[in-house]
C-alpha positions as CSV (number, residue, x, y, z in Angstrom):
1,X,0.0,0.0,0.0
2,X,1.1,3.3,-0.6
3,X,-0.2,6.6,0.5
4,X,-2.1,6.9,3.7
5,X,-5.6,6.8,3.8
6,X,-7.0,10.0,5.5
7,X,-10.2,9.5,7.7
8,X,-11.7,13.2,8.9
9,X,-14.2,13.2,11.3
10,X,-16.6,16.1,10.8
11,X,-18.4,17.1,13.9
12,X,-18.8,19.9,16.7
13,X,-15.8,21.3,18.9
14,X,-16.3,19.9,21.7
15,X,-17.5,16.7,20.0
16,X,-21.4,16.2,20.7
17,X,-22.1,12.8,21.9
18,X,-23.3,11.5,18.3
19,X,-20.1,13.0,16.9
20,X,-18.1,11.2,19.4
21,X,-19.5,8.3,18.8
22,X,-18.8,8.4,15.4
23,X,-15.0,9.0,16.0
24,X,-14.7,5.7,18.1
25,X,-17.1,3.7,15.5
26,X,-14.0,4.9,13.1
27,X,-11.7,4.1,15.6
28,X,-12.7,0.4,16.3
29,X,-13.6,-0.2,12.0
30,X,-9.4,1.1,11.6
31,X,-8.5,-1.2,14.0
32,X,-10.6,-4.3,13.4
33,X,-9.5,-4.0,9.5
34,X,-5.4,-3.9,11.0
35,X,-4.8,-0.4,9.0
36,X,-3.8,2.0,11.6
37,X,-0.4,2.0,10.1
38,X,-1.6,3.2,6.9
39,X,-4.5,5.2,8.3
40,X,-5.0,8.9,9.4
41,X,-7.6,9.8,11.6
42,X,-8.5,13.3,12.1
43,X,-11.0,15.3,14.4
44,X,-12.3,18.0,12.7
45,X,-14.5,21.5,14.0
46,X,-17.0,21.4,11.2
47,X,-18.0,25.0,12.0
48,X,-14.1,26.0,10.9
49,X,-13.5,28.4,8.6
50,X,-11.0,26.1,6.6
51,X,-13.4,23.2,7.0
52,X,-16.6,25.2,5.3
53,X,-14.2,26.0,2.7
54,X,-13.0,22.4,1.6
55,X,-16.7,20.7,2.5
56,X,-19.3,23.8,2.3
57,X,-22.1,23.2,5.3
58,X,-22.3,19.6,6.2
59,X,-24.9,18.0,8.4
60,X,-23.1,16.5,11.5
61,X,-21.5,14.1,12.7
62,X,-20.0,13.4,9.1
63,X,-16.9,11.1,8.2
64,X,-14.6,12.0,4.9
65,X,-12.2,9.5,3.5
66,X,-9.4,10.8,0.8
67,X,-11.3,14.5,1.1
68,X,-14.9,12.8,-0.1
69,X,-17.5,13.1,2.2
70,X,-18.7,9.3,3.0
71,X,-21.1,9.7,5.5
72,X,-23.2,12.8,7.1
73,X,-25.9,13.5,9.5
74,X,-25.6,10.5,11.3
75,X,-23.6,8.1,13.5
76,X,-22.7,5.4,11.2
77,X,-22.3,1.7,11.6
78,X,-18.7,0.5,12.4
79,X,-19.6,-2.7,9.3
80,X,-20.7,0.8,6.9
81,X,-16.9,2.7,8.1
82,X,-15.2,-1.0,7.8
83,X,-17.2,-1.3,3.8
84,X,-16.0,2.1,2.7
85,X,-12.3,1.4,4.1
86,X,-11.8,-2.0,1.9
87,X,-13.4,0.1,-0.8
88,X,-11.0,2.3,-0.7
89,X,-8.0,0.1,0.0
90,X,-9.4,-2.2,-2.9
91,X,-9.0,0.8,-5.4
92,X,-5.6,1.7,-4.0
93,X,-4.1,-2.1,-4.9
């Protein structure tokens, strides 16, 4: 595998507890699949200014993989998170 894949979790500063929950359903999916070593996982304030300007408005919690939003407005499933990952690393091999 070669470049990391980068995870952003999209949610409230501090984290809500839906938008925490979603950061540890990424968390658990990351390490379940083994890939923490290739794997970036970053918090993110979704009210940022730097944030609206990569995203626009996004319904929270939301989770971005390789600057795509995967998921938003809702605490996914850790099977969903663990689906888009071996997407993702499927189309990186």
């Amino acid at each position: 595998m070669g470049k990391k894949i980068i995870i952003e979790v999209l949610g409230s500063m501090p984290p809500c507890p839906k938008c925490r929950k979603t950061h540890e359903v990424v968390e658990e999916a990351v390490k379940e699949l083994g890939i923490s070593n290739v794997a970036e996982i970053l918090k993110l304030d979704a009210k940022s200014p730097e944030v609206i300007s990569k995203y626009g408005i996004v319904l929270i919690p939301a989770v971005a993989v390789n600057n795509i939003i995967r998921i938003s407005g809702r605490v996914p499933s850790k099977e969903e998170i663990k689906n888009i990952l071996k997407e993702v690393i499927a189309d990186r091999t």
